[in-house]
SEKOLLUM-385227 format. One record per residue: residue in three letters; x, y, z of N, C-alpha, C in turn. Coordinates in steps of 0.1 Angstrom, whole numbers, plus 5000, padded with zeros to 4 digits. Example, Ala and Ser with C-alpha at 12.3 -4.5 7.8 and 13.67 -1.06 7.14 Angstrom:
BEGIN
ALA513249435078512349555078513249675078/SER512849785071513749895071512950005079/
***
This chain:
BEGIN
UNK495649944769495850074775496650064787/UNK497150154790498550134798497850194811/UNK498450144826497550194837498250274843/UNK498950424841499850494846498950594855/UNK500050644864499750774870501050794874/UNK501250924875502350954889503850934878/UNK503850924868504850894857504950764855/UNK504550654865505050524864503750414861/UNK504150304857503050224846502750124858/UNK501750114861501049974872500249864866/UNK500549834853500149734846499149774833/UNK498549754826497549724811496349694811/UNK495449754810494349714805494149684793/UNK493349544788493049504775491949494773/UNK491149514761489849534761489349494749/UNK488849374746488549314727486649344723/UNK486449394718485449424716485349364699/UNK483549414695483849314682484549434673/UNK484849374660485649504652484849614645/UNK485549704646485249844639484149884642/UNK483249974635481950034640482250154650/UNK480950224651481150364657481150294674/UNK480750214677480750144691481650124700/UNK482750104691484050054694484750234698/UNK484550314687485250434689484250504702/UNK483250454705482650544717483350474730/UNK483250314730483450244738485050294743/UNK485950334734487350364737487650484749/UNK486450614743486350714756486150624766/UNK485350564772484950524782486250464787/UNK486650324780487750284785489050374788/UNK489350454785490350544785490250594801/UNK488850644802488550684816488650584822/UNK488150464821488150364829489950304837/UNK490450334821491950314828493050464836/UNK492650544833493150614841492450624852/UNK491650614857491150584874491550434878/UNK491750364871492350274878493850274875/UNK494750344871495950344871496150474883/UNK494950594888495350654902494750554916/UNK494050454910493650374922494650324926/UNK495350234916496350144917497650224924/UNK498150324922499050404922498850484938/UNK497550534945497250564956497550424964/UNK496750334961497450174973498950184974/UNK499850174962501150194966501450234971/UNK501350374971501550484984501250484994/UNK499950454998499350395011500150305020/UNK500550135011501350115020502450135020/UNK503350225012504450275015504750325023/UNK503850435027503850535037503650455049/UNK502950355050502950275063503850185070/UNK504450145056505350075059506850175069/UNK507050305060507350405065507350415083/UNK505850465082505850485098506150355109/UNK506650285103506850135118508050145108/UNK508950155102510450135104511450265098/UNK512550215107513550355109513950325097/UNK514050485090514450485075516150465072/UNK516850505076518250415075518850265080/UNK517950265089518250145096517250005089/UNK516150015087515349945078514349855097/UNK514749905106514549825120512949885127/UNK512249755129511249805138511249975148/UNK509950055148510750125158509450125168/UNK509250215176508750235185507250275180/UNK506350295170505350285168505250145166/UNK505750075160505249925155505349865169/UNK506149875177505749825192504649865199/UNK503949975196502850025205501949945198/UNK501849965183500749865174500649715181/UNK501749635178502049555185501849525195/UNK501849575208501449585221500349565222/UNK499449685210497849685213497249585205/UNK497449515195496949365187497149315200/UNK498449275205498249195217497349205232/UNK496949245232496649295242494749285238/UNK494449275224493149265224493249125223/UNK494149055215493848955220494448815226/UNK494448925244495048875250494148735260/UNK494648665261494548555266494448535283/UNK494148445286494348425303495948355303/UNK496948355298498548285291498748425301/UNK499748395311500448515315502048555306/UNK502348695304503148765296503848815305/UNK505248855297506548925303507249025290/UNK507649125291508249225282509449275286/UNK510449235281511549315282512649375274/UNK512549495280513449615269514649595276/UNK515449605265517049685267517549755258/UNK517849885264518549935254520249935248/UNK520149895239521349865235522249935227/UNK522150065222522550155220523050295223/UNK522150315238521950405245521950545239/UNK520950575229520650675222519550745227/UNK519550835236517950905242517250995231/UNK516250915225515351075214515151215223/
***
């Protein structure tokens, strides 16, 4: 069974049971459901980190931007060290948002 949602295929479920009998034809509903919730499982994660990936970089530019520095900032900062730090910006562009 194919793991689709959203038009697009996220991999196969395979499923061998013994042959024929009414077991197999009940067993098949189930699996059917079983693979379409995992083909919107599968299919929501992608999105997820798409979208995240998204918010930390500039969409033409493909470049860190200024959320991923504040993220950044605050990982460091929890764990930060008695190591003394220095930060420096320049702007190199000179583009004001």
């Amino acid at each position: 069974m194919p793991l689709a949602a959203h038009g697009d295929t996220a991999g196969m479920l395979y499923f061998e049971g013994p042959d024929g009998g009414l077991e197999m034809i009940a067993a098949r509903v189930y699996i059917e459901l079983i693979a379409e919730n995992l083909g919107l499982a599968i299919a929501n994660l992608q999105l997820r980190d798409r979208l995240a990936n998204l918010a930390v970089k500039h969409p033409l530019t493909g470049l860190l931007n200024r959320r991923s520095l504040d993220e950044n900032l605050n990982r460091l900062s929890r764990e930060a060290t008695d190591l003394p730090a220095a930060l420096m910006m320049i702007d190199i562009d000179h583009i004001k948002p």
